[in-house]
PyMOL Python script that loads the backbone (N, CA, C, O; Angstrom):
from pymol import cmd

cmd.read_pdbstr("""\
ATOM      1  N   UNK A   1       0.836  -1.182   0.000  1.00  0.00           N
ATOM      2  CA  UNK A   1       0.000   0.000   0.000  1.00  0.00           C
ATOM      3  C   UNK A   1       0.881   1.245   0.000  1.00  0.00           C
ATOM      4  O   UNK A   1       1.875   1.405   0.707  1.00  0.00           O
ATOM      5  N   UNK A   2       0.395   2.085  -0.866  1.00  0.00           N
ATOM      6  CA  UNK A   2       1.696   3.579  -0.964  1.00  0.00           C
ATOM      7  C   UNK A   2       0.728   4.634  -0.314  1.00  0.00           C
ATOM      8  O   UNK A   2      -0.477   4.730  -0.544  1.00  0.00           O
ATOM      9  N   UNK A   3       1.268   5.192   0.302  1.00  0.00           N
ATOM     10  CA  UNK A   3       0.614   6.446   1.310  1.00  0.00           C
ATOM     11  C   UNK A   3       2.016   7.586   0.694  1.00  0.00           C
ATOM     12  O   UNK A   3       3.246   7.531   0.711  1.00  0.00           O
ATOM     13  N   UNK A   4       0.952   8.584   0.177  1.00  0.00           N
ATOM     14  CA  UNK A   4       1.372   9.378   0.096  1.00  0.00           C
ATOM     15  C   UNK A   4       1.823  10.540   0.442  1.00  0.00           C
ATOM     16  O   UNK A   4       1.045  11.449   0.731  1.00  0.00           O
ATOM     17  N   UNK A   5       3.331  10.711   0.468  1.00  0.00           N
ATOM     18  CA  UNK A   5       3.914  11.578   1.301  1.00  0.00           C
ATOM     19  C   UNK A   5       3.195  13.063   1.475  1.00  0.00           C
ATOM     20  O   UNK A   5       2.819  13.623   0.445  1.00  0.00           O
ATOM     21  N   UNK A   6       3.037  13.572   2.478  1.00  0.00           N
ATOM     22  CA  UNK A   6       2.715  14.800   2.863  1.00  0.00           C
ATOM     23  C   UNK A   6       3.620  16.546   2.139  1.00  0.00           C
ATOM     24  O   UNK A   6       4.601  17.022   2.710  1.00  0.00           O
ATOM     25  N   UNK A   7       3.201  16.974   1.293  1.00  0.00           N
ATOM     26  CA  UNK A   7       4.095  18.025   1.204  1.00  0.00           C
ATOM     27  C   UNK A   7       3.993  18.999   1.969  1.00  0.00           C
ATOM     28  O   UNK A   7       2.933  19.448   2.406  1.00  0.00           O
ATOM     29  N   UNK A   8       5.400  19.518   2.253  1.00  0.00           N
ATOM     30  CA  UNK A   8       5.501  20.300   3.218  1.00  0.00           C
ATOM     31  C   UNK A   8       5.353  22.069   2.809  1.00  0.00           C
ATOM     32  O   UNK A   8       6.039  22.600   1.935  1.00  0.00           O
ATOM     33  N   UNK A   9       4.501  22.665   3.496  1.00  0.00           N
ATOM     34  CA  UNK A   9       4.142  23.824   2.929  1.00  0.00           C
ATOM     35  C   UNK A   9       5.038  24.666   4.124  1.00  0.00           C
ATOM     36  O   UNK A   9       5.080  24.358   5.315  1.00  0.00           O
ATOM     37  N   UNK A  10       5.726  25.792   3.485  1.00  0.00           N
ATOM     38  CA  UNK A  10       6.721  26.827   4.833  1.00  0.00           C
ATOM     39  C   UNK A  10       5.630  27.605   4.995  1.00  0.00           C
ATOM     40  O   UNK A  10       4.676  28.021   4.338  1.00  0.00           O
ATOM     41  N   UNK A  11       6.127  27.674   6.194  1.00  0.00           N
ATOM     42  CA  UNK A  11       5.368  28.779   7.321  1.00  0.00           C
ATOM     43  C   UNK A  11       5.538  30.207   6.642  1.00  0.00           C
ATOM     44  O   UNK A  11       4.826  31.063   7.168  1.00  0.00           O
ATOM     45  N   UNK A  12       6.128  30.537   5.854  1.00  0.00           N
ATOM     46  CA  UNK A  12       6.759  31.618   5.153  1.00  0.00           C
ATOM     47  C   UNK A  12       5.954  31.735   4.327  1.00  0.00           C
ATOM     48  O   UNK A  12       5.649  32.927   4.291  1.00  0.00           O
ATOM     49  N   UNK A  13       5.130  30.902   3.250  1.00  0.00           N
ATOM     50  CA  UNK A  13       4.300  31.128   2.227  1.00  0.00           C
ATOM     51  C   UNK A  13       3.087  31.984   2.491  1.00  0.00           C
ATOM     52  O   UNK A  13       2.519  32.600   1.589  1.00  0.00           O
ATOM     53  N   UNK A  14       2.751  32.004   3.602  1.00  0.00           N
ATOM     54  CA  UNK A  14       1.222  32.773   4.007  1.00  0.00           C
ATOM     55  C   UNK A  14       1.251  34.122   3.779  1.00  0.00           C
ATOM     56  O   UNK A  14       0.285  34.822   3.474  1.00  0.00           O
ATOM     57  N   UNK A  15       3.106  34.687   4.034  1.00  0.00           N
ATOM     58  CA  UNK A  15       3.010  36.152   4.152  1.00  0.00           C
ATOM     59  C   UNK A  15       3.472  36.318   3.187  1.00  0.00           C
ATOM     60  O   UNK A  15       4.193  37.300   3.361  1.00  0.00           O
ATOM     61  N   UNK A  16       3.589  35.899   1.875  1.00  0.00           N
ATOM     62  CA  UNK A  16       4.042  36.409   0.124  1.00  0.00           C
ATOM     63  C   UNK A  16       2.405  36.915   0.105  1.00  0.00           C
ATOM     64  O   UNK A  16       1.308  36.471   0.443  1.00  0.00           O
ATOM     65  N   UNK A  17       3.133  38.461  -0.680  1.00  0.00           N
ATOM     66  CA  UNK A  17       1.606  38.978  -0.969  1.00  0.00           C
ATOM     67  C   UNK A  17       1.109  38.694  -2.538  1.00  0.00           C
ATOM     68  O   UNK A  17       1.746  38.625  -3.590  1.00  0.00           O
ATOM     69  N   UNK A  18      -0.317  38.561  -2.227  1.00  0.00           N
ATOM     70  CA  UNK A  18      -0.392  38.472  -3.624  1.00  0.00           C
ATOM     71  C   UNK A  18      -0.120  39.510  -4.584  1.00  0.00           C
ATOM     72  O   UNK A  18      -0.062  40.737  -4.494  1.00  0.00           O
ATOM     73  N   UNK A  19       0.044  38.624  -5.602  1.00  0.00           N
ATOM     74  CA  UNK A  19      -0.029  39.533  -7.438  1.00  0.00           C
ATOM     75  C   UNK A  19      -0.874  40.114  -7.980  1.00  0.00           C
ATOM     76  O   UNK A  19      -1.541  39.436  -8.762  1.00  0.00           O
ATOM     77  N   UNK A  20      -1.132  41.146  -7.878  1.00  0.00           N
ATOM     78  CA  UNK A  20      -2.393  41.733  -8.579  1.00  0.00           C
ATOM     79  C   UNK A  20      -1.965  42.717  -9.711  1.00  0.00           C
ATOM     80  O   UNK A  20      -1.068  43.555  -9.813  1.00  0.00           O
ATOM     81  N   UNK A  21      -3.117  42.211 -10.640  1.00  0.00           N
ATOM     82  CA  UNK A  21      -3.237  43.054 -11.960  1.00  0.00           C
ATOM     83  C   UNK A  21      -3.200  44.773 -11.577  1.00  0.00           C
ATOM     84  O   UNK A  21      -4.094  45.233 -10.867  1.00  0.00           O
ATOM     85  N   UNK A  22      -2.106  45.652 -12.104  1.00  0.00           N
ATOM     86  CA  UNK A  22      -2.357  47.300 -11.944  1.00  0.00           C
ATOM     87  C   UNK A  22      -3.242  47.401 -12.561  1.00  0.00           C
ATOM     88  O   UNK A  22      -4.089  47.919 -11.834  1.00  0.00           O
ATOM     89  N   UNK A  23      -3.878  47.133 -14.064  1.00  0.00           N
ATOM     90  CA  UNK A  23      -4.437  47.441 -14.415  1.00  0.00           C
ATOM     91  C   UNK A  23      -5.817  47.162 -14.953  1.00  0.00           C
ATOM     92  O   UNK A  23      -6.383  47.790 -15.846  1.00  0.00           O
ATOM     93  N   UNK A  24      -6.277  46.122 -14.275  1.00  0.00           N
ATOM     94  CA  UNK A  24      -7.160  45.792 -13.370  1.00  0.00           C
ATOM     95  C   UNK A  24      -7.704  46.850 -12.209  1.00  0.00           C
ATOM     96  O   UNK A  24      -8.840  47.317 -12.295  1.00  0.00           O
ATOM     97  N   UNK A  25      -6.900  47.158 -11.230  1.00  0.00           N
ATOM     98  CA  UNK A  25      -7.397  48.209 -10.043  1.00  0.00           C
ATOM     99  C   UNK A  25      -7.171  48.918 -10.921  1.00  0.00           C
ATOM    100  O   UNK A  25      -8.216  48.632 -11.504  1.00  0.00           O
ATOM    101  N   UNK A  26      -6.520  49.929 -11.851  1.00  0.00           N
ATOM    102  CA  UNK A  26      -6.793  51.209 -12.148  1.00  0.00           C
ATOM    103  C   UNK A  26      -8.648  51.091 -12.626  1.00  0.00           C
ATOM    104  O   UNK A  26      -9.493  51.875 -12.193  1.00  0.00           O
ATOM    105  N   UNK A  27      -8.876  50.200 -13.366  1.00  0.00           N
ATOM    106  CA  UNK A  27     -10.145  50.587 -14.547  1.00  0.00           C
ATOM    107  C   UNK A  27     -11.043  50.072 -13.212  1.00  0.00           C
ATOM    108  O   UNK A  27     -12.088  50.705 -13.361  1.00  0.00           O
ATOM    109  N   UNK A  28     -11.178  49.350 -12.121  1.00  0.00           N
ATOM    110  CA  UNK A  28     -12.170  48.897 -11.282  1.00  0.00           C
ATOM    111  C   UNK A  28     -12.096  50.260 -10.424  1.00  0.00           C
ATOM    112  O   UNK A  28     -13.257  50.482 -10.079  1.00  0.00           O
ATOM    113  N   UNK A  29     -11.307  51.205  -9.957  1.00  0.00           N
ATOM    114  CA  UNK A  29     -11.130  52.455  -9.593  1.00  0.00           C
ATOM    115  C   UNK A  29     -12.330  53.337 -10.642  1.00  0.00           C
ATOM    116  O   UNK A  29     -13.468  53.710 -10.356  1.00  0.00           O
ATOM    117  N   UNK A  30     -11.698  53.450 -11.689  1.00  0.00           N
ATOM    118  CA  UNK A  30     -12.448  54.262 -12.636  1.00  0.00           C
ATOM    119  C   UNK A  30     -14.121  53.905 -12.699  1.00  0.00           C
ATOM    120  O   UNK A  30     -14.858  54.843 -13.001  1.00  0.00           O
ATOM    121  N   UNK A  31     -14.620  52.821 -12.472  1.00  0.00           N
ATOM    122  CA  UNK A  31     -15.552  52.391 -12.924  1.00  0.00           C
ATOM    123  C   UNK A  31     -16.105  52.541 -11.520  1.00  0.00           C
ATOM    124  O   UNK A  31     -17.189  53.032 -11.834  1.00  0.00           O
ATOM    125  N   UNK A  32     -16.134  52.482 -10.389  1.00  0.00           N
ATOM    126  CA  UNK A  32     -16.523  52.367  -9.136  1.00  0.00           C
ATOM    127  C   UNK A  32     -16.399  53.404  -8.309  1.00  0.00           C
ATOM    128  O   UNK A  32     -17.006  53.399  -7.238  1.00  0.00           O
ATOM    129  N   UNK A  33     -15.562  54.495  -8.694  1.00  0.00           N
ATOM    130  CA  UNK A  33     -15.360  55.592  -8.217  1.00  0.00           C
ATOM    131  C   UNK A  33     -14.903  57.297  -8.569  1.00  0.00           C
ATOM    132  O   UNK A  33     -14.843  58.361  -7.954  1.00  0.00           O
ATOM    133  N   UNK A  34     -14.599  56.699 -10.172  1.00  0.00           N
ATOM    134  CA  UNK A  34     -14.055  57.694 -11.079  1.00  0.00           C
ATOM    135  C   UNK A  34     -13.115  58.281 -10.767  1.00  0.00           C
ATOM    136  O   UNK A  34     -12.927  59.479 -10.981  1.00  0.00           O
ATOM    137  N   UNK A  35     -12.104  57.246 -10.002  1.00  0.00           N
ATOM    138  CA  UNK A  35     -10.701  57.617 -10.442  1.00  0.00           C
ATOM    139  C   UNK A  35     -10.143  57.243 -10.596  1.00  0.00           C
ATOM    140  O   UNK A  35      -9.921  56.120 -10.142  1.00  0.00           O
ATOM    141  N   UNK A  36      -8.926  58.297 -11.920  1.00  0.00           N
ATOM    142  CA  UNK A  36      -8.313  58.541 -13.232  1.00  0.00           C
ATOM    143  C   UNK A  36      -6.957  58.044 -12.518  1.00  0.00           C
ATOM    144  O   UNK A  36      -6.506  58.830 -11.685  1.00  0.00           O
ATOM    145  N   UNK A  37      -5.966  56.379 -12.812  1.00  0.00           N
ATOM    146  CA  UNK A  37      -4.672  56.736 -12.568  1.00  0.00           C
ATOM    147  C   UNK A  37      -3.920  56.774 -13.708  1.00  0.00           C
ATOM    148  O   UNK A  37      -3.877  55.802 -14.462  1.00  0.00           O
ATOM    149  N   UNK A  38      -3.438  57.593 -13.880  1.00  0.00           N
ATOM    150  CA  UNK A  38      -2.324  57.511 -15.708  1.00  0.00           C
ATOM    151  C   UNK A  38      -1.373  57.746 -15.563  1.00  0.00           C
ATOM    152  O   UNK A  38      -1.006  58.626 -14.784  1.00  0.00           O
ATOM    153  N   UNK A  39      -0.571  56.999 -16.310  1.00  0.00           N
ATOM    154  CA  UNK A  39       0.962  57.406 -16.569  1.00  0.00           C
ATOM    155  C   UNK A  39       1.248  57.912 -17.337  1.00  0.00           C
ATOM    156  O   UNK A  39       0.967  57.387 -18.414  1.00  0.00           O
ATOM    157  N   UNK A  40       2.183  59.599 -17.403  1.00  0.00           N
ATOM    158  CA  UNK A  40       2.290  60.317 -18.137  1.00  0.00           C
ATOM    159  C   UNK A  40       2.946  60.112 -19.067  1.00  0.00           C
ATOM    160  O   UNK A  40       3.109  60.977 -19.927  1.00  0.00           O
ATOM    161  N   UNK A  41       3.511  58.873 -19.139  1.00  0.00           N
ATOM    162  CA  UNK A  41       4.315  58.039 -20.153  1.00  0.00           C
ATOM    163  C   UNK A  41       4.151  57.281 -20.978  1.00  0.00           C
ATOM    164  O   UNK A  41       5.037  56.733 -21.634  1.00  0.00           O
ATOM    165  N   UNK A  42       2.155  57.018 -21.147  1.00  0.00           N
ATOM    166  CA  UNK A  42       1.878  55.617 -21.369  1.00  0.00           C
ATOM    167  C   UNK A  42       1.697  55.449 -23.212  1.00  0.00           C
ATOM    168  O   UNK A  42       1.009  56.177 -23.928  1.00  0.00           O
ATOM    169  N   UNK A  43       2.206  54.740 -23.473  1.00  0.00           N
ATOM    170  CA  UNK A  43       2.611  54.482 -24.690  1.00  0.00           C
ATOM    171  C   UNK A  43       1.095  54.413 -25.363  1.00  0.00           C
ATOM    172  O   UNK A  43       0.957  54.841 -26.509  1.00  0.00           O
ATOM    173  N   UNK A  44       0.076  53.925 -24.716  1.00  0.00           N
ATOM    174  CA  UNK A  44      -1.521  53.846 -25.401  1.00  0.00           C
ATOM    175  C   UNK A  44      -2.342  55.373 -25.563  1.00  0.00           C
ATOM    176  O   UNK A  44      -3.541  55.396 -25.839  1.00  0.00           O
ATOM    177  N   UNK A  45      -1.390  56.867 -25.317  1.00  0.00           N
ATOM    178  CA  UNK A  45      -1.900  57.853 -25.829  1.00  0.00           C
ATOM    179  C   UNK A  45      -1.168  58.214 -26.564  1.00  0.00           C
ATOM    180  O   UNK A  45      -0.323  57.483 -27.080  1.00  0.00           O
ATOM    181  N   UNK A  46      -1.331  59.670 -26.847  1.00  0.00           N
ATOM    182  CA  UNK A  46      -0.784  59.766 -27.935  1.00  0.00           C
ATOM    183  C   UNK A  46       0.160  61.146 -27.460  1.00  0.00           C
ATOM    184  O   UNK A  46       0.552  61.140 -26.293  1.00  0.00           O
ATOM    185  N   UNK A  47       0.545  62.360 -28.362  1.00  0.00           N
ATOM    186  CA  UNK A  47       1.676  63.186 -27.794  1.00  0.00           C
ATOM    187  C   UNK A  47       0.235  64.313 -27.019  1.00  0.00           C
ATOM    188  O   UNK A  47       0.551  64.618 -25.869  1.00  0.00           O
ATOM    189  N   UNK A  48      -0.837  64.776 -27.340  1.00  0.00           N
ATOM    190  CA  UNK A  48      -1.697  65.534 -27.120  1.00  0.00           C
ATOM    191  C   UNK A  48      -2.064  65.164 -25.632  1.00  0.00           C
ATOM    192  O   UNK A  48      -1.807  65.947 -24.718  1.00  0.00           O
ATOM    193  N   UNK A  49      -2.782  63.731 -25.381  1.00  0.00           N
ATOM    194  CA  UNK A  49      -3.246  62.964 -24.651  1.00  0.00           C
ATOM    195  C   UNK A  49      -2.199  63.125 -23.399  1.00  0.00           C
ATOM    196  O   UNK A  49      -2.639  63.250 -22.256  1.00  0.00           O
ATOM    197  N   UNK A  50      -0.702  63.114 -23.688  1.00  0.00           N
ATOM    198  CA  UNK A  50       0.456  62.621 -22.732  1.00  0.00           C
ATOM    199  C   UNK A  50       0.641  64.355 -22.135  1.00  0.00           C
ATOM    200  O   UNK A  50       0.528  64.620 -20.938  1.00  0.00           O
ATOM    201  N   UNK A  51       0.885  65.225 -23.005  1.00  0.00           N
ATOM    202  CA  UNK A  51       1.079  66.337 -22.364  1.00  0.00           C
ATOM    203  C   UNK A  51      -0.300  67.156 -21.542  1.00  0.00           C
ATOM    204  O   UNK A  51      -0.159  68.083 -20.744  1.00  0.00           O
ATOM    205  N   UNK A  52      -1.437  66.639 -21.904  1.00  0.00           N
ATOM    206  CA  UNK A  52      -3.011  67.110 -21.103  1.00  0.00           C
ATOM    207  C   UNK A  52      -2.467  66.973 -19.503  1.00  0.00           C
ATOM    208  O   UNK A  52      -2.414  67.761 -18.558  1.00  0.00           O
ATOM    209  N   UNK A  53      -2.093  65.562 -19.699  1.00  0.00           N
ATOM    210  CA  UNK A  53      -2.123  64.691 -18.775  1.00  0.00           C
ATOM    211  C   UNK A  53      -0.812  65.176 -17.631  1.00  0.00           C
ATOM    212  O   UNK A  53      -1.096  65.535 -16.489  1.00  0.00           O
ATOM    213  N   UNK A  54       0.268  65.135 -18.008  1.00  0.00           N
ATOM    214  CA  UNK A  54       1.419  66.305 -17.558  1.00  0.00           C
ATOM    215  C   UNK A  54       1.049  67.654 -16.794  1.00  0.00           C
ATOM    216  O   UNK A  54       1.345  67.782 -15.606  1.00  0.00           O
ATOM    217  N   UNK A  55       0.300  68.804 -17.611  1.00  0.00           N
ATOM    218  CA  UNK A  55       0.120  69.338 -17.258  1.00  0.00           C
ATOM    219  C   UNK A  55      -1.212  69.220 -16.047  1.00  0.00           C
ATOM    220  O   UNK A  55      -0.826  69.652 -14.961  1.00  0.00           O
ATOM    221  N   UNK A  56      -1.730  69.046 -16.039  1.00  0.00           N
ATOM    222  CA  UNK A  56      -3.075  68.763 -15.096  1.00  0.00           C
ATOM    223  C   UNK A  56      -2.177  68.015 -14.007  1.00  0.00           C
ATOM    224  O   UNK A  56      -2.625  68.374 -12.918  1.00  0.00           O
ATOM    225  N   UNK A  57      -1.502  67.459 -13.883  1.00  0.00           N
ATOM    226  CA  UNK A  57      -0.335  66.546 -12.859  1.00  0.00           C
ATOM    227  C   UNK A  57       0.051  68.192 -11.901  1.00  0.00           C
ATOM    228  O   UNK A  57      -0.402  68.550 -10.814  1.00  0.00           O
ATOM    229  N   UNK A  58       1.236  69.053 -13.008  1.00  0.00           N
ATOM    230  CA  UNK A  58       1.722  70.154 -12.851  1.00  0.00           C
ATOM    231  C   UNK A  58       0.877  71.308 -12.270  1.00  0.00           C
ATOM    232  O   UNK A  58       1.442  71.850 -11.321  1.00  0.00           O
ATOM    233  N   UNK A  59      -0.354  71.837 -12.596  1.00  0.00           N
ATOM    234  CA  UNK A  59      -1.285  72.159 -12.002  1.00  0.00           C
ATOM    235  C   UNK A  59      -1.705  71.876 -10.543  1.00  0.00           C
ATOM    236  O   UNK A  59      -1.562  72.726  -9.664  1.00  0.00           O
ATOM    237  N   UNK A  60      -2.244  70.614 -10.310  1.00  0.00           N
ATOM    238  CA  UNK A  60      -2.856  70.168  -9.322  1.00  0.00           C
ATOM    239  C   UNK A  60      -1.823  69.589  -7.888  1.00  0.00           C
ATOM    240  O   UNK A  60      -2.045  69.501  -6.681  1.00  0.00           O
ATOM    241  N   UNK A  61      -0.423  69.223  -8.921  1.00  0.00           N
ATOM    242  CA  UNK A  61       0.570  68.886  -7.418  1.00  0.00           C
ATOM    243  C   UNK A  61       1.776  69.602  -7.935  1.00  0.00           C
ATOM    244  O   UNK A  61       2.256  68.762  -8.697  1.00  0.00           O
ATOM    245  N   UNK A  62       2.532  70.623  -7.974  1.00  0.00           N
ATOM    246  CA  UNK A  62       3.089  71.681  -9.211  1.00  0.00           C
ATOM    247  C   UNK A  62       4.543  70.601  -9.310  1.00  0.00           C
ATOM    248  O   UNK A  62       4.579  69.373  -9.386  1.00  0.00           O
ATOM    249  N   UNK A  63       5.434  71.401  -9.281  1.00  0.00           N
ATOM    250  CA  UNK A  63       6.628  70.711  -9.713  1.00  0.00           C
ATOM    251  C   UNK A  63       7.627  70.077  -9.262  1.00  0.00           C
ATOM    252  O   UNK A  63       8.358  71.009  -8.926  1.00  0.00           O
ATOM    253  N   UNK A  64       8.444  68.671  -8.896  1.00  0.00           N
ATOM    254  CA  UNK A  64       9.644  68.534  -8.394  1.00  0.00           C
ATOM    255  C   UNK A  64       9.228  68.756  -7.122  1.00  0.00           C
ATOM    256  O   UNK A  64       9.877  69.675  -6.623  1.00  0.00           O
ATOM    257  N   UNK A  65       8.334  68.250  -6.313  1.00  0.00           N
ATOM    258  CA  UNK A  65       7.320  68.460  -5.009  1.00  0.00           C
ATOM    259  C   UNK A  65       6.992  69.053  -4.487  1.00  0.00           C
ATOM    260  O   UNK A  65       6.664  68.814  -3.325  1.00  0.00           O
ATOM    261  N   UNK A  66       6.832  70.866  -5.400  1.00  0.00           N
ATOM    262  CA  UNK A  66       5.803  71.920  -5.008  1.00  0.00           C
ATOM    263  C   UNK A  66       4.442  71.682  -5.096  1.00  0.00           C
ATOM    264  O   UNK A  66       3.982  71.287  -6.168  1.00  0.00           O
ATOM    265  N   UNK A  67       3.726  71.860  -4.137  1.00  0.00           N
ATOM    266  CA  UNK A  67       2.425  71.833  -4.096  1.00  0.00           C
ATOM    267  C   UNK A  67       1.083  72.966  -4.866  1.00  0.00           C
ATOM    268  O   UNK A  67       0.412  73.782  -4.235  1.00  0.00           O
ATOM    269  N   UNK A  68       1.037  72.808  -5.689  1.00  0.00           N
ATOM    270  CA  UNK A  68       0.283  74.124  -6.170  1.00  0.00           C
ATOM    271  C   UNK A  68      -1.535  73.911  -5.654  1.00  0.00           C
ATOM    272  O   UNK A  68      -2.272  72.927  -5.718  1.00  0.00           O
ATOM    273  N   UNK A  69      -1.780  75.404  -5.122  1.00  0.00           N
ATOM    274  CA  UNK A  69      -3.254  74.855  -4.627  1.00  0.00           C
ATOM    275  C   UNK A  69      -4.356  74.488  -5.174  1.00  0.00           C
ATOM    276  O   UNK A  69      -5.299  74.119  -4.476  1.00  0.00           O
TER     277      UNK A  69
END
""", "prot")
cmd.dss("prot")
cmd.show_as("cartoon", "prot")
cmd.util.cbc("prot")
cmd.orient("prot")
């Protein structure tokens, strides 16, 4: 009769956090609460789209970690 060995799971595995999709939570954000996270870098806009997006950044938190009100 074969009894099969027990694998041993570490005590260590419980606290690996999970993997979650960014972009996933960004659009479940958007859709649930309407908010916008973007990267001013993101290759899926375009040059118009990327600098809106920059500036409204620059505006709202100003520059190099000035706060504009």
């Amino acid at each position: 009769m074969k009894v099969p060995t027990p694998q041993y799971r570490c005590p260590l595995g419980r606290l690996q956090p999970d993997v979650h999709d960014v972009d996933v939570i960004k659009q479940r954000g958007w859709r649930d609460q309407h908010i916008l996270v973007v990267n001013a870098d993101d290759e899926r806009l375009d040059w118009m789209e990327r600098e809106l997006v920059r500036q409204i950044g620059e505006r709202l938190y100003g520059t190099e970690g000035r706060r504009h009100g």
